[in-house]
N, C-alpha and C positions, 0 to 999 in steps of 0.2 A: 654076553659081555656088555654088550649095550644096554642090555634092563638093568646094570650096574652102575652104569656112568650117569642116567639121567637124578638119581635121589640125590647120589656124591656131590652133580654139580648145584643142585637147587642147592643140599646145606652148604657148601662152602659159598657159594652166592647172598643164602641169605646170612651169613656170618658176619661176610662182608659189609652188607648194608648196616648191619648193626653196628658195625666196628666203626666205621665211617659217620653213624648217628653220633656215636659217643663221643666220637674226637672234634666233631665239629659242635655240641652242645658244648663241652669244654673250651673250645676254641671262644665261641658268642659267650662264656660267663667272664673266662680270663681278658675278654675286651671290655665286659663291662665293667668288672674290677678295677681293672686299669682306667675308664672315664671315672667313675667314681674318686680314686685318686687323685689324678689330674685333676679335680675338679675342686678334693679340697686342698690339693696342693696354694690351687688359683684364690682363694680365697671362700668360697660358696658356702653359704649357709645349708644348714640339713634342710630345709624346706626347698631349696632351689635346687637342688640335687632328685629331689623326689618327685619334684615338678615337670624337670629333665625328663626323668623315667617315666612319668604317667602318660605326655607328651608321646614318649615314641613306642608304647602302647596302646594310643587309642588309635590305631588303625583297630586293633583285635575287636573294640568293641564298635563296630561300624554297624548304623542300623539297617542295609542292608546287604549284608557277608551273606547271612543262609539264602536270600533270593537269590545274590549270583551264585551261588551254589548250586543252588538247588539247579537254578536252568541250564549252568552248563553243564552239571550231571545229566540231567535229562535232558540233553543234546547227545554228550556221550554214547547215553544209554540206546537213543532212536538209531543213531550210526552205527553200533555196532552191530544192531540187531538188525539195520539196512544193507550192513558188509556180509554181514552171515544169509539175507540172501540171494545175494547177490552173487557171490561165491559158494552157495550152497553146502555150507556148514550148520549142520544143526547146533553144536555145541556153542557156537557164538550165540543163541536165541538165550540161551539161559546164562552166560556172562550178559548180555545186554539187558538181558530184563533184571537182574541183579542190579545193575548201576541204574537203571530207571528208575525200581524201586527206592533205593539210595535217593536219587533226585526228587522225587514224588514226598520222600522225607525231611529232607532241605526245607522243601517250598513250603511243607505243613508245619515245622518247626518255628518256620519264618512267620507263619500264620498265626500262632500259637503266642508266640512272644509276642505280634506288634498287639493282637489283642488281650495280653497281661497288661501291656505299657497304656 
């Protein structure tokens, strides 16, 4: 009975999450819709409006996002793999080296772009 209940609960868990992505990306476009309006309600020219938006998008392009990435990945990764043995879980060796890896990729990404730039 039990080797039945745990697949049930992961898909209707991950249903969940998805359902909850969906509602709340609709949620952040029908606000921004609504600033948009508002805005030419107010009078704003289409370049002030875009200016608006570029503005509270450049957090996304911060020159360095993948560094902090990267380290606190590979912080993650060092802790989990320090929980696992500390509590003497093998399985947590390889989630933690997982997310290490992951971090190890950040910090090369971060590597990679500032020497494009």
């Amino acid at each position: 009975m039990d080797v039945f209940l745990v697949p049930i609960v992961a898909i209707i868990f991950g249903c969940l999450i998805a359902i909850f992505g969906i509602i709340f990306s609709y949620l952040e476009k029908k606000r921004q819709y609504e600033s948009i309006e508002k805005m030419v309600e107010a009078g704003k020219n289409p370049e002030e409006i875009k200016e608006f938006f570029l503005m509270k998008n450049k957090r996304a392009s911060d020159p360095h996002l993948y560094l902090k990435r990267g380290v606190i990945t590979l912080a993650i990764g060092l802790g989990t793999i320090g929980f696992g043995v500390v509590v003497k879980v093998e399985a947590l060796y390889g989630i933690g080296i997982f997310i290490l890896i992951l971090g190890i990729a950040f910090l090369l990404l971060n590597y990679l772009i500032k020497n494009k730039n």
